[in-house]
N, C-alpha and C positions, 0 to 999 in steps of 0.2 A: 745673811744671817739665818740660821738655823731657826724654826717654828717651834715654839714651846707648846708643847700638850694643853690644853684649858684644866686637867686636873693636877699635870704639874704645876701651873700655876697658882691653881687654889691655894696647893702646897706649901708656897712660898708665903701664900697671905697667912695661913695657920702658926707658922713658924713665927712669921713679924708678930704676929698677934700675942703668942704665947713667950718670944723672946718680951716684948714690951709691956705685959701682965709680970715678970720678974724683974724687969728692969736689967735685963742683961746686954749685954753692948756685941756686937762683934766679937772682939778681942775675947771674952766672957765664954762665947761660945766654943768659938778655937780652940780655946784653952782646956775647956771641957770634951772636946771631942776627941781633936789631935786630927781636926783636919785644918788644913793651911787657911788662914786668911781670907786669903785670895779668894778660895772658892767658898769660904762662908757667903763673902760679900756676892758675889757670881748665882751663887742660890737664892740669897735672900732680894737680888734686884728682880729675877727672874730669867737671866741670863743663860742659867744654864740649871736643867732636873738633878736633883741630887740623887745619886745612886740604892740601891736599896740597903746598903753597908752606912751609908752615908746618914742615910734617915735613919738608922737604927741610932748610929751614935747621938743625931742630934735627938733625938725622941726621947731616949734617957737622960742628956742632961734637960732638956727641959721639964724631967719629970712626966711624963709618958709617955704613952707607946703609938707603935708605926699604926698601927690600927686605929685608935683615938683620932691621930693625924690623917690618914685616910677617910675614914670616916665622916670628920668633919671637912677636907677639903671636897667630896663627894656632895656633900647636901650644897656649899657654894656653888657648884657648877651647874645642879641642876636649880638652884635658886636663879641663874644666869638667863 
């Protein structure tokens, strides 16, 4: 198995975080993004970095931006 980055992992905490502050499900996001399923769930377990096309779309339906998301996955890592 492939090694995740410790900041792409924050990544994925940020997202859970801010999908579960909306109450948005999986399916919720997908459908806002128009990226497949699959790789919602794949992102969101930590399975795999979502790309930087990838972050943008989800960044907007959650209501902010790649930077926000950076940002706060950056302070996790060094909080680590």
């Amino acid at each position: 198995m492939t090694r995740i980055d410790p900041l792409d992992l924050a990544v994925t905490k940020v997202i859970r975080k801010l999908m579960s502050a909306r109450e948005m499900t999986n399916e919720d996001l997908s459908a806002q993004t128009g990226i497949h399923l699959r790789t919602i769930i794949r992102i969101r377990k930590g399975e795999r970095a979502a790309t930087v096309g990838e972050l943008r779309a989800i960044a907007k339906a959650l209501g902010t931006t790649v930077s926000a998301i950076a940002i706060e996955a950056e302070a996790i890592v060094e909080d680590d």
